[in-house]
C-alpha positions in Angstrom: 0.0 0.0 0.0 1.4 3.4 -1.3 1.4 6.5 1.8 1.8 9.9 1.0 2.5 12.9 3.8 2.9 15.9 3.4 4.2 18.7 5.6 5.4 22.2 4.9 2.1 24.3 5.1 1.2 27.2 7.3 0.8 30.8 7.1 2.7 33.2 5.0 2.2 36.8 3.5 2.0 38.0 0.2 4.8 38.0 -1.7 6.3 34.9 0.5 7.8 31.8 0.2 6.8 28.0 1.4 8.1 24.9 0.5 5.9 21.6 1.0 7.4 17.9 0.9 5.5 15.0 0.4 7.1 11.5 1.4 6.0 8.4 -0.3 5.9 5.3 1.3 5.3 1.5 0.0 6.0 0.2 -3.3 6.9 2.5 -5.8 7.0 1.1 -9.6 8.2 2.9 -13.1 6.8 4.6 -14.4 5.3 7.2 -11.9 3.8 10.7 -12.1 4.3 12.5 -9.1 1.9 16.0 -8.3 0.3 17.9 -6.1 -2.9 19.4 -6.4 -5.1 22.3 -4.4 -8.7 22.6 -3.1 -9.8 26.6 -2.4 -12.8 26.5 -0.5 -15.8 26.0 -2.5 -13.7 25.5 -5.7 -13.0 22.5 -7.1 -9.6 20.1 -6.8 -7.0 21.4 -9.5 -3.5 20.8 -10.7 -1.1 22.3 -9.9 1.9 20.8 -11.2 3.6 17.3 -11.8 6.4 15.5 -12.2 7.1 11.9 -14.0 9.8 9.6 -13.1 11.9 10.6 -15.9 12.0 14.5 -14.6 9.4 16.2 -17.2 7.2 18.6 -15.6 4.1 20.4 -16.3 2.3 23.5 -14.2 -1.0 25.4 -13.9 -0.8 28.3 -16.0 -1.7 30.3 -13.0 1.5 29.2 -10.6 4.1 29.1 -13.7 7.1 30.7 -12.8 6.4 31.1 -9.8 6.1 27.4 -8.1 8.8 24.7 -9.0 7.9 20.8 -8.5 11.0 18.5 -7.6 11.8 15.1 -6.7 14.3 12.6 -5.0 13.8 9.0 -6.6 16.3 8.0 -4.2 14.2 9.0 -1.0 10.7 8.7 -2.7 9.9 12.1 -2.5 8.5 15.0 -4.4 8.8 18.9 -3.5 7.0 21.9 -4.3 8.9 25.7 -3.8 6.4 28.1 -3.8 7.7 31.8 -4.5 6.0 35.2 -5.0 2.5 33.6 -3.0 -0.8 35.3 -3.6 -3.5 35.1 -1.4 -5.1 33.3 -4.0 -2.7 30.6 -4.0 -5.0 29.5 -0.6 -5.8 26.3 -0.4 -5.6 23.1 0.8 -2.6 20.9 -0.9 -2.7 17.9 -1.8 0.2 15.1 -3.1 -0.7 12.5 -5.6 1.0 9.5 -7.3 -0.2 8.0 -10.2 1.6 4.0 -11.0 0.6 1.4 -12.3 -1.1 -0.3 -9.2 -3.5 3.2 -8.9 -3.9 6.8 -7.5 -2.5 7.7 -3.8 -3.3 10.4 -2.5 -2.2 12.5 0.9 -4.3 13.8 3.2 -3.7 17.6 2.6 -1.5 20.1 3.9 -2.9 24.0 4.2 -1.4 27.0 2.7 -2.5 29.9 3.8 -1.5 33.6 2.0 -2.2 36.2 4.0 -0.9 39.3 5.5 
């Protein structure tokens, strides 16, 4: 069974900077697409950017240059810097893997942008 956890949320002002991990435990298999996605209150779940095991990314249009996804395929994790926050960048965030065996997700960490 494949765990995710994530940590690294809180509260931050505009114009701030988080980072959020997400550890990944069980059996991991290749190919894998590793992302993490956000839930704003009364909005629906979205992308906001992913990775696959071979290092390609792709981001929301709206977090582009601003947010970069990472990963350490030796420690079976994925990262997300967040730069320049906007209070709409709120949310709650959530890490997903996609493999072979299904979809895992974590159980959300919250970003809140603020001042």
């Amino acid at each position: 069974q494949v765990q995710l956890v994530e940590s690294g949320g809180g509260l931050v002002q505009p114009g701030g900077s988080l980072r959020l991990s997400c550890a990944v435990s069980g059996k991991l298999f290749s190919p894998n697409n590793m992302g993490w996605y956000r839930q704003a209150p009364g909005k629906q779940r979205e992308l906001v950017a992913e990775i696959t095991s071979g290092g390609s990314t792709n981001y929301a249009d709206s977090v582009r240059g601003r947010f970069t996804i990472s990963r350490d395929n030796a420690k079976n994790t994925v990262s997300l810097q967040m730069n320049s926050l906007k209070p709409e960048d709120t949310a709650v965030y959530f890490c997903r893997v996609i493999q072979i065996t299904g979809r895992y997700w974590g159980q959300g960490t919250q970003v809140t942008v603020s001042s």
